[in-house]
C-alpha positions as a Markdown table, in Angstrom:
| # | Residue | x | y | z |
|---|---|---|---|---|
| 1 | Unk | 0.0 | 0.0 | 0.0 |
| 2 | Unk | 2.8 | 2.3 | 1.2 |
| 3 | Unk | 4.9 | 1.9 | -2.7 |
| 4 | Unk | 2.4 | 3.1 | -5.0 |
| 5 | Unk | 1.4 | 6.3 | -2.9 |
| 6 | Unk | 4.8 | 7.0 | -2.4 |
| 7 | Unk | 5.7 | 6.6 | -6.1 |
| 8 | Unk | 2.7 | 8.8 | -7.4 |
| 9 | Unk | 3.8 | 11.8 | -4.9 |
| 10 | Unk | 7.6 | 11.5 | -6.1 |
| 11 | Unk | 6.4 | 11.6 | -9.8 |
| 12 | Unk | 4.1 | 14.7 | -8.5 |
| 13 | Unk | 7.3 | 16.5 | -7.0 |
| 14 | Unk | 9.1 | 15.6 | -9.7 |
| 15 | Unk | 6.0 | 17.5 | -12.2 |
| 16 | Unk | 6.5 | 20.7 | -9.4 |
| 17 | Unk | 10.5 | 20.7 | -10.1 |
| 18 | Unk | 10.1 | 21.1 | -13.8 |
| 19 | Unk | 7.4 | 23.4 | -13.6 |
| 20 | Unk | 9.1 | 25.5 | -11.0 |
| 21 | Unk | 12.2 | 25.4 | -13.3 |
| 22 | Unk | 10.6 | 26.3 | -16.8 |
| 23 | Unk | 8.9 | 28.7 | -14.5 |
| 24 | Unk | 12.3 | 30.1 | -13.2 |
| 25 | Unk | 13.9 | 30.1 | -16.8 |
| 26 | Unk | 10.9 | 32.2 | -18.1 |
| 27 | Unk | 11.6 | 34.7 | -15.3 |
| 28 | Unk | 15.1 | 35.0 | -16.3 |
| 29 | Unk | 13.8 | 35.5 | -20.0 |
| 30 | Unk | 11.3 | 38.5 | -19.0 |
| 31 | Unk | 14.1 | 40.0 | -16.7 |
| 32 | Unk | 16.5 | 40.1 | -19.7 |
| 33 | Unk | 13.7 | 41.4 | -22.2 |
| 34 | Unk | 12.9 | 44.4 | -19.2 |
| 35 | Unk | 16.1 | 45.1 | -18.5 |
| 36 | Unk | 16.5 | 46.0 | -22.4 |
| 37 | Unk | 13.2 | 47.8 | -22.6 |
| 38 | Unk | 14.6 | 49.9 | -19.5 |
| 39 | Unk | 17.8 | 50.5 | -21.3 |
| 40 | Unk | 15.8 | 51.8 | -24.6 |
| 41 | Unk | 13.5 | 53.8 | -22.2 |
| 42 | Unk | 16.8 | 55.4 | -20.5 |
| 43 | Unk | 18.5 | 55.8 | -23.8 |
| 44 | Unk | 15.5 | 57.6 | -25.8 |
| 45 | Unk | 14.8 | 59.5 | -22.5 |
| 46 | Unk | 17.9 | 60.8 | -22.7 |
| 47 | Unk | 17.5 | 62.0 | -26.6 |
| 48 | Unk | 13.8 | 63.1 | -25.5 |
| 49 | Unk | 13.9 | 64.5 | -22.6 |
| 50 | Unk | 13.4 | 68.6 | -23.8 |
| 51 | Unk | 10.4 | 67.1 | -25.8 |
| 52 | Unk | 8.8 | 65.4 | -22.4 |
| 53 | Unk | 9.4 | 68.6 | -20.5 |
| 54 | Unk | 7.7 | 70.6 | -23.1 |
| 55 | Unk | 4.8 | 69.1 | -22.9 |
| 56 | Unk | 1.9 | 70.7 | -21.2 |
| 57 | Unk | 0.5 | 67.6 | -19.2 |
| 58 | Unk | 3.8 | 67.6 | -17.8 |
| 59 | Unk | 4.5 | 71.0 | -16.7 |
| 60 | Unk | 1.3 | 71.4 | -15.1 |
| 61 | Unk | 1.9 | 68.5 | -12.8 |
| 62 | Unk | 5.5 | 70.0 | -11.8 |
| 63 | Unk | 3.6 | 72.9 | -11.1 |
């Protein structure tokens, strides 16, 4: 009685592991694809940043 229970939850952890790790490696993935978005942000930010200023939604909130 005991072997086939404990079989079918070691096949179950063994299920969670991979999902946990696909799960991990598509983390990694969107971290990678942010951190790039970021950098694009930053960079065009930079380029644009007296067109952002000009505009009025903007100013009124510094203000």
């Amino acid at each position: 009685m005991k072997s086939p229970g404990y079989k079918k939850s070691w096949k179950t952890q063994n299920q969670y592991q991979l999902a946990y790790r696909r799960r991990m490696v598509d983390i990694r993935h969107i971290k990678q694809r942010y951190i790039k978005i970021v950098l694009i942000m930053v960079i065009l930010g930079h380029t644009n940043f007296h067109f952002i200023t000009d505009l009025p939604l903007l100013s009124d909130t510094k203000e």
